[in-house]
TORZA-95633 format. One record per residue (C-alpha): residue number from 1; residue in one letter; x, y, z. Coordinates in Angstrom, 3 decimals, padded with zeros to 6 digits. Example, Ala and Ser with C-alpha at 12.3 -4.5 7.8 and 13.67 -1.06 7.14 Angstrom:
<sites>
(site 1 A (012.300 -004.500 007.800))
(site 2 S (013.670 -001.060 007.140))
</sites>
This chain:
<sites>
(site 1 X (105.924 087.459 085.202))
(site 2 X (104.344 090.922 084.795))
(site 3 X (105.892 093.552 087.546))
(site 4 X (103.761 095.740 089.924))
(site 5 X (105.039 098.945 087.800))
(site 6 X (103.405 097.558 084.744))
(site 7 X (100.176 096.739 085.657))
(site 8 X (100.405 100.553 087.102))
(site 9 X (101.121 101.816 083.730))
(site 10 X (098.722 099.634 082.055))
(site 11 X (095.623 100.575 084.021))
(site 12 X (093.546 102.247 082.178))
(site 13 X (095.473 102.312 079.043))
(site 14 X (092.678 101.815 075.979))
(site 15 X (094.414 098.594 074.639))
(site 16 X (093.556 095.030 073.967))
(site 17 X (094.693 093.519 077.185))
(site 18 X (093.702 096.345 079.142))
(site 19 X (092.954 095.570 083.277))
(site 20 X (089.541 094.630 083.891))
(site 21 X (088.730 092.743 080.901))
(site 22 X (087.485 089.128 081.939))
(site 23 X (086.748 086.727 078.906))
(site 24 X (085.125 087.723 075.349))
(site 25 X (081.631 088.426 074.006))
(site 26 X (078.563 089.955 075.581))
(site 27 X (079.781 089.388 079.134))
(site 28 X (083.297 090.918 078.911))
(site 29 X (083.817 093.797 081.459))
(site 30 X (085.413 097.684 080.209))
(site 31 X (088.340 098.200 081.360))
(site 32 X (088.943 099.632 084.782))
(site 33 X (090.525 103.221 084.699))
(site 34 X (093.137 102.486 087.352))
(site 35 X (094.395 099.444 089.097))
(site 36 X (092.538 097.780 092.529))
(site 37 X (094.619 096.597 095.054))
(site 38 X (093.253 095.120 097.917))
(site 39 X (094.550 093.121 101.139))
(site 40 X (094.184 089.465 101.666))
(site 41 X (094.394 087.140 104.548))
(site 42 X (093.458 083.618 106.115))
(site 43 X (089.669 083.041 105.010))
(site 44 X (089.504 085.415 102.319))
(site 45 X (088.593 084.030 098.969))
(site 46 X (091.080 084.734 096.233))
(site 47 X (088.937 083.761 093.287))
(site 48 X (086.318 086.016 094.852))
(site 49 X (088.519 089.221 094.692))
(site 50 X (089.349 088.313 091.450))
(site 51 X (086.175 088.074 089.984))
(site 52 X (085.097 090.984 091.914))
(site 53 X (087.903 093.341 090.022))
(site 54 X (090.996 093.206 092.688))
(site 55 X (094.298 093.083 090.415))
(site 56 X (096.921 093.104 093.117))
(site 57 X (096.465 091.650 096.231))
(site 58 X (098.470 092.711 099.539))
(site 59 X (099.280 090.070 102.092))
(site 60 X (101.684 089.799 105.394))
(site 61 X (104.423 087.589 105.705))
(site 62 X (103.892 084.447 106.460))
(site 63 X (100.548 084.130 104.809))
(site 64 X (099.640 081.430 102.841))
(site 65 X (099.831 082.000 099.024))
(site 66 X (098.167 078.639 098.022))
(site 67 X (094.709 080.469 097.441))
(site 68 X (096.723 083.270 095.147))
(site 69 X (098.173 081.014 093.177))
(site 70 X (095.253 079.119 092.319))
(site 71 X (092.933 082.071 091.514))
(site 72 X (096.188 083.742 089.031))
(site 73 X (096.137 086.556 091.333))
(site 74 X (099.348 088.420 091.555))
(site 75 X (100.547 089.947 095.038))
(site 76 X (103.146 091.665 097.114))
(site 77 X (103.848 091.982 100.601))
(site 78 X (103.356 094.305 103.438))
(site 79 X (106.655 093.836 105.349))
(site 80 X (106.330 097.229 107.350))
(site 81 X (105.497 095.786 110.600))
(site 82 X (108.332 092.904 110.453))
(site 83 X (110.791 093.037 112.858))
(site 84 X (112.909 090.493 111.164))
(site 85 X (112.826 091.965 107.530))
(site 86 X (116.188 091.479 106.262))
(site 87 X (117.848 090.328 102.644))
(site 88 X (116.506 086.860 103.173))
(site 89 X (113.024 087.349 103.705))
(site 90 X (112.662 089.712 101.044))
(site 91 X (114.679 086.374 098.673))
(site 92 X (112.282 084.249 100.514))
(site 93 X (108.982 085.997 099.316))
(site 94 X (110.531 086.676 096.265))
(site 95 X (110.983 082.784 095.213))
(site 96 X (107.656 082.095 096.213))
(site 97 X (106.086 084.506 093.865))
(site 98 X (105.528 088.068 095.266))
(site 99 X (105.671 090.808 092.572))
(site 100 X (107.130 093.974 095.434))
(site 101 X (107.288 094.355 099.359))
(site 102 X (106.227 097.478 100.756))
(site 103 X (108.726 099.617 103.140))
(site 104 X (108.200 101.972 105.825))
(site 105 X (110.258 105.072 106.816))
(site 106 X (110.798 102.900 109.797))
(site 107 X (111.736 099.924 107.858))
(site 108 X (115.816 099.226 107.722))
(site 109 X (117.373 101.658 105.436))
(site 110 X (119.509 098.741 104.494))
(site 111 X (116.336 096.972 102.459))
(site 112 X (116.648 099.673 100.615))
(site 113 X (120.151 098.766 098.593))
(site 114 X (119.022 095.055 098.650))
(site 115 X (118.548 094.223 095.406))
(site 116 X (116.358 090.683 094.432))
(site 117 X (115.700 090.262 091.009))
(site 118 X (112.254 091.432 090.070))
(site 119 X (111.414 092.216 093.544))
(site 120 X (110.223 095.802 092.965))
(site 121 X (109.834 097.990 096.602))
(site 122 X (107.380 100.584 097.588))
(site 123 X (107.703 103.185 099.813))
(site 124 X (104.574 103.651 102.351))
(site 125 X (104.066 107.324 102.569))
(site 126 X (102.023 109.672 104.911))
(site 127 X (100.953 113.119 103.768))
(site 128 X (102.960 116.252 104.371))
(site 129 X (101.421 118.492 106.780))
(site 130 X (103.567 121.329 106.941))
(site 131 X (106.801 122.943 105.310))
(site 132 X (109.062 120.659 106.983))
(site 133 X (107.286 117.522 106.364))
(site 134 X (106.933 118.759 102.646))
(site 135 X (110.638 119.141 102.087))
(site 136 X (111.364 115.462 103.619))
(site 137 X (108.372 114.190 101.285))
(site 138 X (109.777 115.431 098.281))
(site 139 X (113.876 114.426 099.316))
(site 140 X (111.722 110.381 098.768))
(site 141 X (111.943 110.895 095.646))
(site 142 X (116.061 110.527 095.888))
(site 143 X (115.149 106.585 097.776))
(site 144 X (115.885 103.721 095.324))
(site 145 X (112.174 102.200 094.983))
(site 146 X (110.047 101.700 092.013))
(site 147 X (106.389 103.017 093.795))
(site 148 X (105.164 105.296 096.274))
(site 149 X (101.834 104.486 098.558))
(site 150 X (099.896 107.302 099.628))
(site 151 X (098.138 106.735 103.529))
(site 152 X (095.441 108.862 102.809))
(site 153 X (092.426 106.469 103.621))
(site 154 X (090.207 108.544 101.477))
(site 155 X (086.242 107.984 102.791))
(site 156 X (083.550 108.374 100.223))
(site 157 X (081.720 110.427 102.695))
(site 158 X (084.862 112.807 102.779))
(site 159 X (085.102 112.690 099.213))
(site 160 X (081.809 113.227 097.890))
(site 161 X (082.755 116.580 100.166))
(site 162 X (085.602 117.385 098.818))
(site 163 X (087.039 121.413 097.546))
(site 164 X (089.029 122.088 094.509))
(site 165 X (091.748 122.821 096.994))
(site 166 X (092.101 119.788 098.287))
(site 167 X (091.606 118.159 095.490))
(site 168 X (094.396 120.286 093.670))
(site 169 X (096.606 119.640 097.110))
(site 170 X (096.279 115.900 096.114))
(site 171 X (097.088 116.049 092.413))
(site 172 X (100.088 118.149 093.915))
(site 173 X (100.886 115.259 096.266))
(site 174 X (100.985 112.737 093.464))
(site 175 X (102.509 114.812 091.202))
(site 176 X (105.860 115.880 093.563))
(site 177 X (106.847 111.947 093.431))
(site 178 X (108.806 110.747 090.069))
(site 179 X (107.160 107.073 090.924))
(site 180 X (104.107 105.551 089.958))
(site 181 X (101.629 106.325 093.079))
(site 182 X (098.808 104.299 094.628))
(site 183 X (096.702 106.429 097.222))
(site 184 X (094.383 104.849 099.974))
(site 185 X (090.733 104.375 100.145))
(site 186 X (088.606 103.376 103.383))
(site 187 X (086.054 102.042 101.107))
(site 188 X (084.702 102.904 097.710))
(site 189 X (083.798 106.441 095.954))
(site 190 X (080.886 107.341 093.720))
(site 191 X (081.502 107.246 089.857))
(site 192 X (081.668 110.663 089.941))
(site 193 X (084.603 110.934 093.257))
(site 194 X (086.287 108.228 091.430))
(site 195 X (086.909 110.100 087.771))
(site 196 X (088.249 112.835 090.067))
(site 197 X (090.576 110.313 091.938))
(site 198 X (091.942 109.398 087.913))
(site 199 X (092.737 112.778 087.341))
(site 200 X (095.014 112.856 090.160))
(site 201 X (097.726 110.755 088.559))
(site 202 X (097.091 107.952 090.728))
(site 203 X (097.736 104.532 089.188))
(site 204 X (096.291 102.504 091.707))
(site 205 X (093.700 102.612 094.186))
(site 206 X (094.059 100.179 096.974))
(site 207 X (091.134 099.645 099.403))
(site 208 X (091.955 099.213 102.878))
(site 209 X (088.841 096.845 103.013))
(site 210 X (088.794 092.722 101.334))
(site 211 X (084.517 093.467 101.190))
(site 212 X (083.672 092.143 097.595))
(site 213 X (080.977 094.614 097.534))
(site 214 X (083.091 097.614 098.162))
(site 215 X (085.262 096.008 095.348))
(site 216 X (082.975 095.521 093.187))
(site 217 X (081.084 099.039 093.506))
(site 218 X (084.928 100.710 093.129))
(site 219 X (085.387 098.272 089.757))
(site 220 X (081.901 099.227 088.868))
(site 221 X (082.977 103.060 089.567))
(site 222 X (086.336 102.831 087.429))
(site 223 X (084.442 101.038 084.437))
(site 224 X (082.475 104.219 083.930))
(site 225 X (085.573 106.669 083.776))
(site 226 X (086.487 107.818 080.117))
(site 227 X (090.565 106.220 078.732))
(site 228 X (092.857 108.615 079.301))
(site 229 X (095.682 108.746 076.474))
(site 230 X (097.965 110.261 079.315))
(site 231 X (099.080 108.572 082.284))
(site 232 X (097.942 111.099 084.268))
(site 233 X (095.559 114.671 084.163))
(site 234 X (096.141 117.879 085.880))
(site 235 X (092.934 119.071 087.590))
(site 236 X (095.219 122.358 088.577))
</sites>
């Protein structure tokens, strides 16, 4: 079973099995220049999301993973708002085929030493907005987890707006964290926002939205953006 770190790594990577690519011939998609995640719940179609360019799906405990399993679509769990997240649970959605959970600084500090096979952990992450908040952003980078999620809930609108500074103050965010990050989008960017959102290091993008037409128009978005050879590009 492939982990949530190496699909990461693997986005965009200019390689046979690269993400994105459905199938063979005429009809076979490019590859997508970073990874999709997306959330899924009761009523949402997992073959849809699929098709539509999701690679990682992110559920809630207790929801049914029937629908992921038939569509082959891998997924981890949001276990931040769980008041009874303990060793167990995280075993529990472990066995029945989650890839990661993802913590909050206001999860138990005690997840953080469990250790379940394969089970790789996230850290949910809000933005520094001043000196203090920096140096307690960067001291995350001493936590034992294996990915970092940025709550930025980036909005097209905002971005197609966007300065060099804060565009260089995001590069800077992704680029203080020794994990592979994933930043947040409220729904999807323009080709053009979304090359930018590449160059920030990013290695996933994960909508905060299960629309198949905002997934598809961010797949269609990441399709157009040139391979990197490097994991990441410095816009600085």
């Amino acid at each position: 079973m492939a982990k949530l770190t190496d699909i990461l790594s693997n986005a965009g990577r200019n390689s046979g099995s690269a993400l994105g690519f459905i199938g063979s011939g005429s009809g076979a998609r490019k590859p997508k220049a970073r990874a999709i995640i997306a959330p899924y719940a009761a009523g949402d179609s997992a073959a849809k999301l699929a098709s539509a360019g999701v690679d990682i799906a992110v559920i809630t405990p207790g929801t049914d993973t029937s629908d992921l399993k038939a569509a082959k679509l891998v997924w981890g769990v949001d276990v931040r708002q769980s008041s009874d997240a303990h060793e167990e649970l995280l075993q529990k959605l472990h066995d029945d085929g989650a890839l990661f959970v993802i913590l909050g600084y206001n999860s138990p500090a005690r997840l953080i030493g469990v250790k379940v096979e394969k089970l790789e952990k996230v850290i949910f992450l809000d933005p520094p907005k001043d000196d203090p908040l920096y140096i307690q952003y960067k001291t995350t980078n001493a936590l034992a987890v294996d990915a970092a999620a940025l709550n930025l809930e980036l909005e097209a609108d905002l971005l197609a707006k966007a300065t060099i500074r804060e565009m260089s103050h995001l590069t800077a965010l992704v680029d203080m964290l020794r994990f592979q990050t994933i930043i947040t989008l409220k729904n999807a960017p323009n080709k053009s926002d979304a090359a930018w959102l590449v160059k920030t290091g990013a290695r996933g993008l994960w909508l905060q939205t299960s629309s198949i037409a905002e997934v598809e128009a961010l797949r269609v978005a990441l399709e157009s953006v040139p391979h990197e050879s490097d994991s990441s590009v410095s816009i600085a």
